[in-house]
N, C-alpha and C positions, 0 to 999 in steps of 0.2 A: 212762776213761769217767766223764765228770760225773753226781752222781744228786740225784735231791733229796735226799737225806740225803748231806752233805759228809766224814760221818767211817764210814768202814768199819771194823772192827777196832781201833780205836784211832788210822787212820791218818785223818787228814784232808784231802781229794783238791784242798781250797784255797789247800796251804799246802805244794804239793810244788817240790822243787826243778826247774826249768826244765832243767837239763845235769847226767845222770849220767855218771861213767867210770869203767870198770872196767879193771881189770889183772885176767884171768882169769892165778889160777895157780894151778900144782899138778897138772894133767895126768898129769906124769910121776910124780910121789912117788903120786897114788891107784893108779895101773896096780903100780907096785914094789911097793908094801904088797900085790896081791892075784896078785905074782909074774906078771904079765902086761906085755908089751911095752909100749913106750911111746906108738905109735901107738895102740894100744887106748885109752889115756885117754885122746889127742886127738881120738879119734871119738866116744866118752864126753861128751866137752869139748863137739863141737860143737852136742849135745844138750841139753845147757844152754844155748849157746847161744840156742837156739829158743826155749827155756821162757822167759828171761829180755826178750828182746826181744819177746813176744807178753805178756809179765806188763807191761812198760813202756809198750804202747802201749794194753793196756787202762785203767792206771791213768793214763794224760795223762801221762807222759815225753817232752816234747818235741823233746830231745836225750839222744842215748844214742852215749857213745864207748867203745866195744871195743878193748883191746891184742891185737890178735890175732898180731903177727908185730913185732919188732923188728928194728933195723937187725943188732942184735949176735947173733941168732938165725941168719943165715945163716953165720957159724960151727959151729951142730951137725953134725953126719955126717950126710952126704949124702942117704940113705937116709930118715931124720926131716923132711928139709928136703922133698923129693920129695913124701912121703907127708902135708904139711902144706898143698901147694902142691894135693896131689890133693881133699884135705879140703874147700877153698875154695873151691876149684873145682864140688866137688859143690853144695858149700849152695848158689851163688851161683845153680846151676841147677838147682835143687829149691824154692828158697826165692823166688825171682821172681814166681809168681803169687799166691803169699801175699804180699809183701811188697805185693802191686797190690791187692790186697783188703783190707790195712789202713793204706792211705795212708800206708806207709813211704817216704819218699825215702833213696836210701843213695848215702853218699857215703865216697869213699876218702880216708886222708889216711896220707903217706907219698909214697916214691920208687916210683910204680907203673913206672917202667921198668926195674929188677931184679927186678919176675915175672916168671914163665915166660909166654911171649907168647899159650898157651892161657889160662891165667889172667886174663891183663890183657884180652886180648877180652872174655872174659866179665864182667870188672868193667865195663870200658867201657860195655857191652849193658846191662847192670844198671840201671847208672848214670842211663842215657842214658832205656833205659824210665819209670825213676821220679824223673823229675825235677821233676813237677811235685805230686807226690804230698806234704800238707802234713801229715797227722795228728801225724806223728813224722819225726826223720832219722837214721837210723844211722851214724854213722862207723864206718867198722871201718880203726883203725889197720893199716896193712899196711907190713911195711919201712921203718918209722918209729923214729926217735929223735930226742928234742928238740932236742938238740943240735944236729942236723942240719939240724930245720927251723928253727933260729932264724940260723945258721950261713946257711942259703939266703937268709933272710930281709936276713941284712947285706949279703949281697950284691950283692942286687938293690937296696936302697937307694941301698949304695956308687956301682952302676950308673945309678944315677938321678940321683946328687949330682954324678958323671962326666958325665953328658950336659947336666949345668945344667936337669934337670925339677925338683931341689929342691934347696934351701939347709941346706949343713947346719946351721946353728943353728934351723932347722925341725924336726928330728927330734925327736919326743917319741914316747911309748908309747903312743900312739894310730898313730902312723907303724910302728913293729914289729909291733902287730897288728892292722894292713892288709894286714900279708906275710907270715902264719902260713899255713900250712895250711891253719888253720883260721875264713880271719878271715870274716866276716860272722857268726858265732855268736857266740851269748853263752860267757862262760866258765863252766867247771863249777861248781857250784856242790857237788856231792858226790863225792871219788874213794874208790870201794872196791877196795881189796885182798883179793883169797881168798889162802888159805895159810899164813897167820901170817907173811908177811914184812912188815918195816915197813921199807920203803925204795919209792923214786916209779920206781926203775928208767929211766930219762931218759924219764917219761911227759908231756905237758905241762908242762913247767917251768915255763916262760911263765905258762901258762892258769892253772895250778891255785895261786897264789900265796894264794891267801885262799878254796881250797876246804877243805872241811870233810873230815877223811878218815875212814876207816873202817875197822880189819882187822880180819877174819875168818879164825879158823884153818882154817874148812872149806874142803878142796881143792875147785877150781873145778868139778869134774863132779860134785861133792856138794850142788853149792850149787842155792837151791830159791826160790822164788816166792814159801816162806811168810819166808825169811829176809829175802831183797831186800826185801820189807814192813816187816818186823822193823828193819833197815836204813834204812831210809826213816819211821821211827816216831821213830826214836831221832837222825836229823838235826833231828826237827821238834822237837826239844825241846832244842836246842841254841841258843845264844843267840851269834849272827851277828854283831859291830862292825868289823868290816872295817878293824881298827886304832883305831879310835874307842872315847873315853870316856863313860860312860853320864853324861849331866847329873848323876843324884842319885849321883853314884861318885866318891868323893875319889881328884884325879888322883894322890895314888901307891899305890892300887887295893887300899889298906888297906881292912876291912869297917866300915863306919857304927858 
């Protein structure tokens, strides 16, 4: 939310990044440290959740991408898997009429045809209700690996350079991401990590090639709205060249 006064806290609301992504992790390690199931921290989890995407749409986060479910995730025991798919399930339908009250659009990105088909209904419905909803857009990665979507991506190309719709000496990187998941968005401009892992996990590969990252050791059901702030303070005072040399910066980046 725009105010006349552009800096709250330190943070200034003119100069915030257009596309957060987060990779929530650590679910499991908070619930083990407090000898509780692992489900518990993903119900934990989806609680943050809410905090974090209602902290994002008050501050004007325009795009905001969630790793909620990976391709390689449908590997845990069964039982995890079940109990994640029920999780998702709830928010999608609890979390609906708020999302309509704060002009969330939410959109899925991933292989939504490996949900469970009560799941994927309800993305659909979701979906479908707030489509035209423009404050904010959620992605929530679901059954997603980059791989995967870049993998789809050649393919359909391939299929296009097959039918003679395009040349392949046409193809540039503007043609791969018109075939992302996620294409009509801008790319992220901040990816945060909870947990203390420093690795992108096959998160946006593509996307995130000149995002600015972030890790955090706090486990994701820990994590808080003053942090995400905190987080978002400490991007703005980062100095952005997207591979480019600064005019008064001798090009072998020795100091003046």
């Amino acid at each position: 939310m725009k105010s006349d006064s552009p800096v709250i806290s330190g943070l200034d609301l003119n100069r915030l990044p257009v596309h957060v992504a987060i990779i929530m992790d650590g679910n499991g390690r908070w619930a083990r440290k407090r000898l509780m199931n692992r489900v518990t921290g993903h119900e934990k989890g989806s609680r943050t959740v809410r905090t974090i995407v209602t902290a994002g749409r008050e501050l004007g986060i325009k795009y905001l991408t969630l790793y909620a479910f990976s391709t390689e995730n449908w590997a845990r025991p069964k039982s995890e898997v079940s109990a994640l798919m029920q999780l998702l399930k709830k928010f999608l339908v609890s979390e609906q009429q708020d999302l309509m009250e704060k002009g969330i659009c939410l959109q899925v990105l991933g292989q939504m045809g490996k949900l469970p088909e009560d799941v994927r209904k309800k993305a659909l419905e979701t979906i479908e209700v707030t489509r035209n909803n423009r404050e904010m857009t959620l992605n929530l990665a679901l059954s997603y690996g980059s791989r995967q979507e870049i993998t789809d991506a050649v393919q359909v190309v391939a299929q296009k350079v097959a039918a003679g719709e395009l040349a392949a000496e046409d193809i540039c990187e503007k043609t791969v991401t018109d075939h992302l998941y996620t294409r009509g968005m801008p790319d992220p401009d901040l990816v945060i990590r909870t947990s203390g892992e420093f690795r992108l996990s096959n998160f946006l590969l593509w996307q995130s090639a000149y995002a600015e990252i972030f890790v955090t050791h706090t486990l994701w059901p820990d994590f808080t709205r003053d942090e995400f702030t905190e987080i978002l303070i400490n991007y703005q005072k980062r100095d952005r060249r997207f591979g480019r040399v600064e005019c008064n910066m001798p090009s072998d980046g020795s100091p003046q």
